[in-house]
N, C-alpha and C positions, 0 to 999 in steps of 0.2 A: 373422256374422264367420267368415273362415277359421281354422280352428285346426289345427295338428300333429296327423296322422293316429296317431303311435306307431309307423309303420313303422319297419325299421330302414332302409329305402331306401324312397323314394318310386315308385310306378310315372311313370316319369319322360315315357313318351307310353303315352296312352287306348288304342292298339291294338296295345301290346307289355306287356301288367302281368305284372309278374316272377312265380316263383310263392307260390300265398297262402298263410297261414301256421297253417292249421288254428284252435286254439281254446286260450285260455287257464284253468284253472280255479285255485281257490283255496280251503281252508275252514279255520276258525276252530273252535275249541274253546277260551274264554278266559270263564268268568265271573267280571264286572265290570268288565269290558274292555267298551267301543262295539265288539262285534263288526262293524258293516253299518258304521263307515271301516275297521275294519281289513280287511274286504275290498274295500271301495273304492279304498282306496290300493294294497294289492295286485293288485288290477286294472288299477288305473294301470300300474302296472309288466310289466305282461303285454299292455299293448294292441298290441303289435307281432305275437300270435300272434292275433289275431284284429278287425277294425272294424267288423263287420257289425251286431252286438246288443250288450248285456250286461244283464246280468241279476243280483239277488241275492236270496236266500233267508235265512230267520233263524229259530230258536224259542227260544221262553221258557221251554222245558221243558211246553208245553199246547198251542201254535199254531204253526203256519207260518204266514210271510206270502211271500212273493213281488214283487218288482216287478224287470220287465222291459221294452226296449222296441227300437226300434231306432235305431242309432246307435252316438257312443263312447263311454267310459265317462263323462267329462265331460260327454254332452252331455244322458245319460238319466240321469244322477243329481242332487241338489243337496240343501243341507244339510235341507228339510224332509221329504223320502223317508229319507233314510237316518238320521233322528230317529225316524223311523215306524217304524222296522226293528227294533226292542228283540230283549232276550235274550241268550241266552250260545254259539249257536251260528252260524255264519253261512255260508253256500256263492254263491262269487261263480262267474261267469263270461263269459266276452268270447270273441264266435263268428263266426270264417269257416265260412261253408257248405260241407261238404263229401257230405253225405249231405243231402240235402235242399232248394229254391229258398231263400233270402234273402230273408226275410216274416216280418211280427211274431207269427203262429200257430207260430214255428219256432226261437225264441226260448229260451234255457236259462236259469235250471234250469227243467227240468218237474218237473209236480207230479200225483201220483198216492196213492192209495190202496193198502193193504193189510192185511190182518187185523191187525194188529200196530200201526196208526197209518197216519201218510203220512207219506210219500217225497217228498223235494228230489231233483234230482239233476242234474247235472252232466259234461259226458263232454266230453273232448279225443281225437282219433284216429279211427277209420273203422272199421266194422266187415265183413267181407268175408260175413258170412251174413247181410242184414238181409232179402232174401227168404225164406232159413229162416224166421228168427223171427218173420217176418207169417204165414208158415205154419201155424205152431205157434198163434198166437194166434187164428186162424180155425179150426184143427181143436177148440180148447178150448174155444172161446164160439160159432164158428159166425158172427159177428160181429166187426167192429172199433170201433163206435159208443161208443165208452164212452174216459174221461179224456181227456188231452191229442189222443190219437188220435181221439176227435172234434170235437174243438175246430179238425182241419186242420192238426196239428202232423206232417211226413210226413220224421221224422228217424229216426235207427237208436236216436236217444235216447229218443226216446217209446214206440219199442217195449222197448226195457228196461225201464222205467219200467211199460211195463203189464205186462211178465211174473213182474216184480216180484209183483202184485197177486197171485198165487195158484199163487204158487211153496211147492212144501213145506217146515215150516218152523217149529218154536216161537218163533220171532224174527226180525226182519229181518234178524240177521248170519247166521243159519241160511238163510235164504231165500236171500240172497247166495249164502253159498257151494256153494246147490246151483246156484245162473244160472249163475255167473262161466264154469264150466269149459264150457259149451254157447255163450260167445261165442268168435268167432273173427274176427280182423283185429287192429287198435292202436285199445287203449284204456285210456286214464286216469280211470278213475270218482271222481268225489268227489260223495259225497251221506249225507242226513242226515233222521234220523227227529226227534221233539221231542225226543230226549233223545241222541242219540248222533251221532258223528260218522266216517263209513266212508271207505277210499282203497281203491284196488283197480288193479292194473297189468297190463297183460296178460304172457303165460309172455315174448314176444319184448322186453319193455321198448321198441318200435318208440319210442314221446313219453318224455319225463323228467317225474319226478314225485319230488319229494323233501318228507320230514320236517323240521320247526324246531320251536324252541322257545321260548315264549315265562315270561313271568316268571310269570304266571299263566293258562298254560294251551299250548295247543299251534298248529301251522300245516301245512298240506301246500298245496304249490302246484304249478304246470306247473315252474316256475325258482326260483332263489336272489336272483333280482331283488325278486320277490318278498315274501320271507323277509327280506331286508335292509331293505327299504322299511319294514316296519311294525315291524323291532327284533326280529324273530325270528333266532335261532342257528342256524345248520343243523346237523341230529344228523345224516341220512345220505338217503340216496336211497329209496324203498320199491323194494324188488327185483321184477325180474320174474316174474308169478307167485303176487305179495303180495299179502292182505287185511290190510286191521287195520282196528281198531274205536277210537274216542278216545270215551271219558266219564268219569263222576264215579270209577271203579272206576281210572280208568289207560287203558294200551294195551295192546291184546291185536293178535296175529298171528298169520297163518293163511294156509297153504300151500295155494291153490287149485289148482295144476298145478305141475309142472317148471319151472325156468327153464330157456329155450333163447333165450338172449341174441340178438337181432336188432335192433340199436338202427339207426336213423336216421342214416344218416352226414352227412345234410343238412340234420340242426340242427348241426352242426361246420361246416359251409360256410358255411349263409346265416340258418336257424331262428332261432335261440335268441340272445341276447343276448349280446354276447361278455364281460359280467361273469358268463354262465354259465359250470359247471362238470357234463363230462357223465363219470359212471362214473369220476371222477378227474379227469377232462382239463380243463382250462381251454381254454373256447371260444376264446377271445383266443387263446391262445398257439398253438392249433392252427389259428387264420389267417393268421398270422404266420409258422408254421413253414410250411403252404402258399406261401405267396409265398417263403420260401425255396428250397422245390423248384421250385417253377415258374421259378427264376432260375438254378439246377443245369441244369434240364432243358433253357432253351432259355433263352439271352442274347444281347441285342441290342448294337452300338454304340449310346449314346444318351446324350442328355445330361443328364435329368432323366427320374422315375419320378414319376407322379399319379396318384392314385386315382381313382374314380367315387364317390362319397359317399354315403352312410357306407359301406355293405356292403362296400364294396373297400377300404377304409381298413387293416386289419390288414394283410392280405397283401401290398399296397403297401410297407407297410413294410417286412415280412420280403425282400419283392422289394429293394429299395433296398440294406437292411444286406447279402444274399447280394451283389449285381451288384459295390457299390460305389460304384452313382449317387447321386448328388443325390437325394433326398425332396422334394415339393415340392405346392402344391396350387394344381391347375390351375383345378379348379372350385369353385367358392361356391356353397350351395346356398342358396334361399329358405327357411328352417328356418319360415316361416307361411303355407306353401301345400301347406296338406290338401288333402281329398277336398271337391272345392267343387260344391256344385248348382245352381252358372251355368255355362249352356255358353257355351264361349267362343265371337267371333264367327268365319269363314272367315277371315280375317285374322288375329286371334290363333292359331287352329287351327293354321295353316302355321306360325308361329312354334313351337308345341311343346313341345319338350323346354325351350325356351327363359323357358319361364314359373316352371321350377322349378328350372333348373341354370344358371348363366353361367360363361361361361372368363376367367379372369384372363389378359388376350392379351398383356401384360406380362412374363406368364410363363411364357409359350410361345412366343411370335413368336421366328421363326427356330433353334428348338430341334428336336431328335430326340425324342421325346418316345414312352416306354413309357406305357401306361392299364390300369391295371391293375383288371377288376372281377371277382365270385363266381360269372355265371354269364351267360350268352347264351341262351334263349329263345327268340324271335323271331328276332331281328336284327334288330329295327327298332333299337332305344334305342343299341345299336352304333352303326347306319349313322349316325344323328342327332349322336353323342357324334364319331367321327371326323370326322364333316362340318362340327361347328363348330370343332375343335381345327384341321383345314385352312383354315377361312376364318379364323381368327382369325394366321392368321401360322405353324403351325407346319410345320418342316420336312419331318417323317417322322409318322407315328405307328403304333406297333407296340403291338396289342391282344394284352394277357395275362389269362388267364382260369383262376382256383383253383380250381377243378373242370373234370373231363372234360367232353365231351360231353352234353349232355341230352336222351336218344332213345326213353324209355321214361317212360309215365304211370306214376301214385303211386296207388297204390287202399289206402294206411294213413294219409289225412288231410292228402297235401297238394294242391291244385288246378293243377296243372300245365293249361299250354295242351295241345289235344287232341296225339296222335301226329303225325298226318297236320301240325300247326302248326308244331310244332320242328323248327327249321330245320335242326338237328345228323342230325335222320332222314332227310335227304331229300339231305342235299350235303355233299361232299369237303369236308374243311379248305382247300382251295386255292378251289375256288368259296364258297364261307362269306369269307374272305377278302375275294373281289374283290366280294361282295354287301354288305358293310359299308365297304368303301371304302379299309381299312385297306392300310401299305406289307406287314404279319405280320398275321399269327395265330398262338397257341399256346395251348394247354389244361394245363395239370396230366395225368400220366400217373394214371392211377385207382390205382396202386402207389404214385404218391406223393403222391396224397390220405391214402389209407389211413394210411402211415408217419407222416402229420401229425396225425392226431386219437391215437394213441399205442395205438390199439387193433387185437386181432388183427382180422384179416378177416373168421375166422369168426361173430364176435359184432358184426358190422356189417349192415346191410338194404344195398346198392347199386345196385337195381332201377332207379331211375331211367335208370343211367350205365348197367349191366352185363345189364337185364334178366330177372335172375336173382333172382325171388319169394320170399322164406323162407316166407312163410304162402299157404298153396293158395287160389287165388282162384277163384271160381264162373263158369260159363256167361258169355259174354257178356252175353247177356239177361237173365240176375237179378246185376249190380250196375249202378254209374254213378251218379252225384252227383242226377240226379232219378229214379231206379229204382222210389219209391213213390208217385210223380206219374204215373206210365204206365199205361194202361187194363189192363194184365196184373194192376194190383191196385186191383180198383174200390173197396173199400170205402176205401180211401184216395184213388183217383183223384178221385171225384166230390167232395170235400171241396178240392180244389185253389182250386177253383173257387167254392165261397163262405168256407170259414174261420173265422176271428174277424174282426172290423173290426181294419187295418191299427193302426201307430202313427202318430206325426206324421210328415209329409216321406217313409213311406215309399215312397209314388209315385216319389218321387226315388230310392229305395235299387234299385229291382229292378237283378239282375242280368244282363247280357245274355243267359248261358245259360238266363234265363225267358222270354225273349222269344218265340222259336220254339212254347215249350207252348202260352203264353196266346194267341197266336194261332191254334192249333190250336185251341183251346177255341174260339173266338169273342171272347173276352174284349174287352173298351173297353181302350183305351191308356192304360196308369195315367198316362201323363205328362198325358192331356189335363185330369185333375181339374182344377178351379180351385182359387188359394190360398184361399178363403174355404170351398170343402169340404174341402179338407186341414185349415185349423186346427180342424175340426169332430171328427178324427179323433181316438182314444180311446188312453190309455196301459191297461195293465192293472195290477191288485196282487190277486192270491190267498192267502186266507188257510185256514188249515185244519181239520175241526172235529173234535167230541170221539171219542174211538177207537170209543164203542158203534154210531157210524153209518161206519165208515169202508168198508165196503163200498162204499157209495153216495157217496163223500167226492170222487172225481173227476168225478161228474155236475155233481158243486153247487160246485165250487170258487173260480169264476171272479169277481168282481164288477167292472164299470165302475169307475173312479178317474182323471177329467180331472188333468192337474199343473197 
């Protein structure tokens, strides 16, 4: 059955997908509360930052368990796993790839060892030294063969998680806070030993990560979507720079670095949900108020203003109430066509965009018609979007776009198509234009993006649009989304290559950006498995054991569990 991916917009054609939305995390401190729904639910509400995995973690105050797999959250959970998941603490998570290929060895939370217990954990954001910390963890053991990291786990996650393991320290919150300040990029940590519950943000605040409150116990999630989902209060953001600790004692907090404010201006564009609320700002109202500068900055004769849906929905309308036009909705989206694993045939293929979006031609034919959406890419899902608003009758159509230009890659967690792709890098607004087919083109001025999210500049990231890094990024050659898949790091590389056994259908999940390794390897074309050796395929559930062996807790963690 096809089911709603979560996105807040659909990648509307297979060879223009908008960009991806990093990972969502979630954790629970609630005893007597079904922690593993209440982070299922709040999962739910977060599946827009991520559809590749999800995952959830729990203790009773003696064990971790773990189950994970690949898919969305609906599709790896059901109500007898998350009956399975007892306790009072719980750490969910739902992951696009950004450090690492999209394979069920790659899967969060990971689960590790440490003198003190074990570790769940959970990470949102990208880390810019994850060559460092493979360095670090080879000069210490000599070795990578040991927990999630040799399981074929080759994420910036698993290597926290192992340095974790024998880090100085009378307690894991001590162990933290001697890691945290040795990480460097955007990160949102949420993770948890049997008995406690840790958040942690990095100095730039680059992801959001806020505090709630529950009647019996507590919540931190990526959003306030979240938080509201499961009946949680929001008390406040955890600041940049934040640790805290949630157990039976309370919450404690703890100043790992400076904040030096660098938040993501492109969860106010396209990210975050617009019942989010980032640093004060309501998302909503800051796409809204974009589409009112972008109708300052440049208005057209016209006779109606339509969105591209949902993403462009807000600023549509701030566009509409600044011009004075009509509001109006051109397109109808198919709201139950996810991510489906039938290819369509050459015939439907040509069709397109058209499988997920139709024009209401009634309400366009023979109109001027402004299209107002968040962001351009490609330019393909443009060209596609103007081409049927032309054949369906309309007169004009002038493309309005709430952000600048997009000419510069994201190395803090979002997957932007490569540089050399965007199409903003390579051509004039006037050829961009005549390559989408459009009568305009306009962009939002990046001064009046900015003005719209209500925040100074300084404590903005703008990299994307302006190229301009707040956090110092390494060599070419030690980052990039598969950096620990590359023979430069063999004790990783060669693990690529066998792993864990996949989860179900994940033949269907590889990512195109895997395609190129696996053939480099040699590898068989996961697409050719048959369905009768895919249903064969193995979910996982890790539980944890007692602390007097937990040095060795990550060798033995693992057990088979069919659903």
């Amino acid at each position: 059955m096809a089911r709603p991916d979560g996105r807040l917009n659909h990648n509307l054609l297979d060879e223009d997908p908008l960009p991806q939305d990093e990972c969502g995390v979630i954790g629970v401190w609630a005893p007597g509360e079904e922690v593993s729904k209440l982070a299922y639910y709040g999962l739910y509400a977060l599946q827009h930052r991520g559809q590749e995995s999800a995952g959830i973690a729990t203790s009773d105050g003696k064990h971790i368990k773990v189950y994970k797999d690949v898919g969305l959250v609906s599709q790896v959970f059901d109500e007898s796993t998350l009956s399975a998941l007892t306790g009072h603490i719980a750490l969910g998570h739902c992951r696009y790839s950004t450090t690492g290929g999209n394979q069920w060895s790659n899967g969060q939370p990971t689960l590790g060892a440490t003198p003190h217990g074990t570790v769940a954990l959970g990470h949102n954001g990208n880390l810019t030294n994850s060559a460092d910390l493979y360095d670090r963890i080879v000069e210490r053991h000599g070795r990578t063969d040991f927990g999630e990291l040799a399981q074929g786990n080759t994420t910036d996650t698993a290597l926290v998680t192992a340095l974790l393991r024998d880090q100085p320290g009378e307690s894991l919150e001590e162990q933290a806070l001697a890691l945290l300040p040795t990480l460097k990029g955007a990160f949102c940590l949420v993770f948890m030993d049997e008995n406690t519950l840790y958040a942690a943000r990095d100095p730039q605040g680059v992801r959001p990560l806020v505090l709630g409150r529950l009647d019996r116990g507590w919540v931190v999630a990526s959003e306030q979507s979240a938080l509201a989902t499961v009946g949680a209060s929001i008390i406040r953001e955890i600041e940049p720079g934040e640790f805290i600790a949630i157990d039976a004692d309370g919450i404690r907090s703890h100043r790992f670095a400076e904040a030096k404010p660098a938040r993501c201006v492109f969860e106010y564009v396209y990210l975050a949900r617009p019942d989010a609320s980032i640093n004060g700002r309501s998302v909503y109202e800051s796409r809204v108020e974009m589409g009112r500068q972008l109708a300052r900055e440049d208005t057209h004769d016209a006779d109606i203003v339509i969105p591209v849906p949902e993403s462009g929905t807000p600023a549509a309308v701030g566009y509409a109430e600044e011009s004075g036009l009509p509001f109006a909705q051109g397109f109808i989206k198919n709201a139950y066509v996810g991510r489906t694993f039938i290819q369509p045939s050459q015939t439907l293929r040509q069709l397109g965009i058209r499988l997920k979006l139709n024009v209401q031609a009634h309400v366009v034919r023979g109109k001027r018609v402004v299209v107002v959406d968040d962001s351009i890419v490609r330019g393909n899902t443009q060209r596609a979007i103007v081409r049927m608003l032309k054949e369906a009758g309309a007169a004009e159509v002038h493309v309005k776009i709430s952000s600048p230009p997009i000419k510069w890659p994201c190395f803090y967690g979002i997957d932007f198509a490569t540089r050399a792709e965007l199409i903003a890098n390579g051509a004039t607004i006037a050829e961009i234009t005549a390559a989408v087919g459009a009568d305009s083109l306009a962009y939002i001025s990046e001064d009046g993006m900015i003005a719209a999210t209500g925040q100074p500049r300084s404590t903005l990231c703008t990299a994307c649009f302006s190229g301009e890094y707040p956090i110092e990024l390494p060599p070419e050659d030690r980052r990039g989304k598969l950096l620990l898949e590359q023979p430069a790091f063999p004790g990783m590389y060669k693990r690529v290559q066998t792993g864990c056994e996949p989860g179900p259908d994940s033949e269907f999940e590889l990512d195109d950006t895997e395609r190129p390794l696996r053939d480099a390897l040699g590898e068989t074309d996961p697409s050719a498995t048959s369905p009768s050796e895919s249903a064969q395929s193995e979910s996982a559930q890790s539980e944890s054991v007692p602390e007097d062996s937990a040095q060795d807790t990550a060798e033995s963690l693992t057990t088979k569990a069919s659903r």
